[in-house]
TISE-529425 format. One record per atom (N, C-alpha, C, CB): x, y, z. Coordinates in steps of 0.1 Angstrom, whole numbers, plus 5000, padded with zeros to 4 digits. Glycine has a CB too. Example, Ala and Ser with C-alpha at 12.3 -4.5 7.8 and 13.67 -1.06 7.14 Angstrom:
<rs>
513249435078
512349555078
513249675078
511349555090
512849785071
513749895071
512950005079
514149945057
</rs>
This chain:
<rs>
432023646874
432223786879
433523786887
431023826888
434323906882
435423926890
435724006906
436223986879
436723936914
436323986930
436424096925
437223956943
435824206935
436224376933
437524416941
434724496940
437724326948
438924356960
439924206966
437824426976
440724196965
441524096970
440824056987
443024156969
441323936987
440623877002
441523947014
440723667004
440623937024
441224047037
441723897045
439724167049
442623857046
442223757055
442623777070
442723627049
441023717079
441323727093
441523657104
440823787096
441823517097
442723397106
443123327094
441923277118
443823237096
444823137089
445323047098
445923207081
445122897095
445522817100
447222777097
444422727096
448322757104
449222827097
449822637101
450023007102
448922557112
449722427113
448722317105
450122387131
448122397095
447622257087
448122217079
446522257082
448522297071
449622217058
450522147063
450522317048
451022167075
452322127081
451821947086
452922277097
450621987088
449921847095
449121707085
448521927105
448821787077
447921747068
448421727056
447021817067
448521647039
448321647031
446921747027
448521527030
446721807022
445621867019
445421877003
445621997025
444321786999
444121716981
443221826977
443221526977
442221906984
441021926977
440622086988
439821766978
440722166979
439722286987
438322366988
440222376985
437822366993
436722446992
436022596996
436222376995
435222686992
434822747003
433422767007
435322857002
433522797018
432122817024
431722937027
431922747036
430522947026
430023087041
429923017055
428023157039
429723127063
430023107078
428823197079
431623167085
427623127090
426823207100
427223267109
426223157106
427323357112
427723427125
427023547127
429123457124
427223567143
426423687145
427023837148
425723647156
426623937146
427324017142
428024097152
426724077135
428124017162
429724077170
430523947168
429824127189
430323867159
431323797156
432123847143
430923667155
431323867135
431623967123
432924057127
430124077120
432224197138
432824287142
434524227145
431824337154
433924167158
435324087163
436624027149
434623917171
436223937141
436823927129
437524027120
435923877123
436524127120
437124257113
438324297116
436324367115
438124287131
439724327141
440724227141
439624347157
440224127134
441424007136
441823897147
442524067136
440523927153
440723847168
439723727162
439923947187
440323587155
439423447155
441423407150
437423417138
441023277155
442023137157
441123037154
442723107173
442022967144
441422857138
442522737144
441322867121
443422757158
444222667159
443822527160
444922697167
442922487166
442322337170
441322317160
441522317185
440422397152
439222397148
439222287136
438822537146
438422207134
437522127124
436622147119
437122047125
436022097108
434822077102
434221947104
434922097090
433021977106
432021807106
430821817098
431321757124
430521687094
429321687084
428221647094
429521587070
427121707096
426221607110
424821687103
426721667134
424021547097
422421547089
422621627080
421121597097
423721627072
423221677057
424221847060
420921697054
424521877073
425022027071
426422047079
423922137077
427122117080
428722147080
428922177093
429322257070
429722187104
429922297109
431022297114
428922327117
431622417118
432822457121
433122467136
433022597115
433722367142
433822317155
435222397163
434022127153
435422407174
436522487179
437522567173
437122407186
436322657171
437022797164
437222897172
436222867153
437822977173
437523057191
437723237178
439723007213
436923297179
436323407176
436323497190
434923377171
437123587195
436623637209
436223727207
437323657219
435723787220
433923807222
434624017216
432723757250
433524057214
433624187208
433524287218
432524207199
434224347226
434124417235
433424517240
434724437236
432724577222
431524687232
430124607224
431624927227
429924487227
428824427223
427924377234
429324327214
428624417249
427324377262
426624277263
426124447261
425724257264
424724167267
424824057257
423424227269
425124127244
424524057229
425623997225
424024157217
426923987229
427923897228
428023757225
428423907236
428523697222
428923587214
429523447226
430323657202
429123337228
429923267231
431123237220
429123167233
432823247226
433623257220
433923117212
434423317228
433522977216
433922847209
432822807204
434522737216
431422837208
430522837197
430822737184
430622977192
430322677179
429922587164
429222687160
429022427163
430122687145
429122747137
428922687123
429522877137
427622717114
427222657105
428122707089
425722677107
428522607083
428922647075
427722657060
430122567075
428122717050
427022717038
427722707029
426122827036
427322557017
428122527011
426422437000
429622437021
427022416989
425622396981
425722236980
425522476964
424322166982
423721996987
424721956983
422421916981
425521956968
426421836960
427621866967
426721856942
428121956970
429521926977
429721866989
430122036978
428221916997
428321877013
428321697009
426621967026
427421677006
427321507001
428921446996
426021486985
429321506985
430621466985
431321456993
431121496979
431521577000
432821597010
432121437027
432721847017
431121447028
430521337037
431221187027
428421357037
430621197021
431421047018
433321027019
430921007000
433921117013
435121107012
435321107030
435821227003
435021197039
434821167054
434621077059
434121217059
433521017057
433220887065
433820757059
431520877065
433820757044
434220647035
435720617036
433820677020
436620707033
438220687029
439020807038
438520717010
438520787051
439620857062
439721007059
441320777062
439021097052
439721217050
439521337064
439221267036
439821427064
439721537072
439321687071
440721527075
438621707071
438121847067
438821997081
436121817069
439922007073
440422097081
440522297077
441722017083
439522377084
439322477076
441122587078
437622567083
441422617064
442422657065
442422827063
443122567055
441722917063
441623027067
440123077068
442323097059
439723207076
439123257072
438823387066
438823227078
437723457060
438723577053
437323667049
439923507038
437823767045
436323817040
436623857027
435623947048
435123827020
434923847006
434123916998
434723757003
433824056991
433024106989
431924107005
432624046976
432824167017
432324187027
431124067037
431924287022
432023987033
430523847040
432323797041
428523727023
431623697052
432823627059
432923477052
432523607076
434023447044
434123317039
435323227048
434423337023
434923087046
435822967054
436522927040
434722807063
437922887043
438422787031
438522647039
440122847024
437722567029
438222387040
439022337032
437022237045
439722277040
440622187031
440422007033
442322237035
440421917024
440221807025
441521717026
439321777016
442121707036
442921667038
443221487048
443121787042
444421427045
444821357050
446021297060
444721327044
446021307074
447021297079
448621307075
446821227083
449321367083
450621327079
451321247091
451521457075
452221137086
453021107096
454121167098
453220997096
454521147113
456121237115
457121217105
457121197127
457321077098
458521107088
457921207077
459120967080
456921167071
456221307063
456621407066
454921337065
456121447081
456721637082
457821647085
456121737094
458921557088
460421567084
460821567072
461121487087
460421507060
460621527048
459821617045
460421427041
459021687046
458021847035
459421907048
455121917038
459821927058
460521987065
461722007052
460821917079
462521917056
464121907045
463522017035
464521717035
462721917027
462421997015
462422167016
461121957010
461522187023
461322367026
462922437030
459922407042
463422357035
464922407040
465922397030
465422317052
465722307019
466722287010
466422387001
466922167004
464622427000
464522556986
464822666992
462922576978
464322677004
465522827009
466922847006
465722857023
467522717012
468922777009
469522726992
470022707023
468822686987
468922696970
468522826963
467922596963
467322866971
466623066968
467623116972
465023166978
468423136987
469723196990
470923216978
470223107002
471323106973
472623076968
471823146954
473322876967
471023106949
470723206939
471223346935
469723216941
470223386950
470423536949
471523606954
469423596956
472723486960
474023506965
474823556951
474723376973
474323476944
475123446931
474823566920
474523296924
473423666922
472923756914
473923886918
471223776916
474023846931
474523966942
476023976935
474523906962
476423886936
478123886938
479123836920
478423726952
</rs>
């Protein structure tokens, strides 16, 4: 079945690629309560620190900061909260072994909404060292100014 609407997205992790090798993606649902929902709608969640952990078989999304919904009162939300991710038995099992087994990292790289329900993207990722992000650095700097000279060249 095809989406009906392109994804809204309402955080993005913007220093994980930069941090990470990232081999493998996935997505999840997210529990949340519905002034967290609300809050999201408006664009107020940061995924800057946040992780994923596998703990007895289930996922959850660790220092995510969602802030609190302002006409939600009493019924408001702790803003760093863990929250559960939903992802089907065979993947969570996989993604646990590559975790625990061969160093990987489960780092969620946006969140976003989908046919109106709030989805996580994780990414399975592996450290980068500093010469790493100096080299993906160069690189990104040399295809700009190669896209530049291009379009210098269309121009002129």
């Amino acid at each position: 079945m095809a989406d009906k609407e392109p994804h809204k997205f309402v955080a993005r992790n913007k220093k994980a690629r930069h941090d990470y090798f990232i081999e493998e993606t996935f997505e999840a649902g997210v529990v949340l309560q519905g002034s967290e929902v609300k809050s999201l709608r408006e664009g107020r969640g940061s995924l800057g620190d946040a992780y994923a952990e596998v703990r007895n078989g289930e996922i959850f999304l660790v220092q995510s900061h969602i802030s609190e919904y302002p006409f939600a009162n009493q019924f408001n939300h702790p803003p760093l909260r863990e929250r559960k991710l939903l992802m089907h038995r065979r993947e969570i099992d996989k993604l646990r072994v590559k975790v625990e087994q061969r160093g990987y990292t489960l780092i969620p790289l946006s969140l976003y909404l989908k046919n109106g329900k709030v989805k996580a993207e994780l990414g399975l990722g592996r450290g980068k060292k500093q010469y790493d992000k100096r080299a993906s650095e160069r690189k990104r700097e040399h295809d700009r100014e190669a896209r530049a000279a291009v379009s210098r060249s269309r121009r002129g």
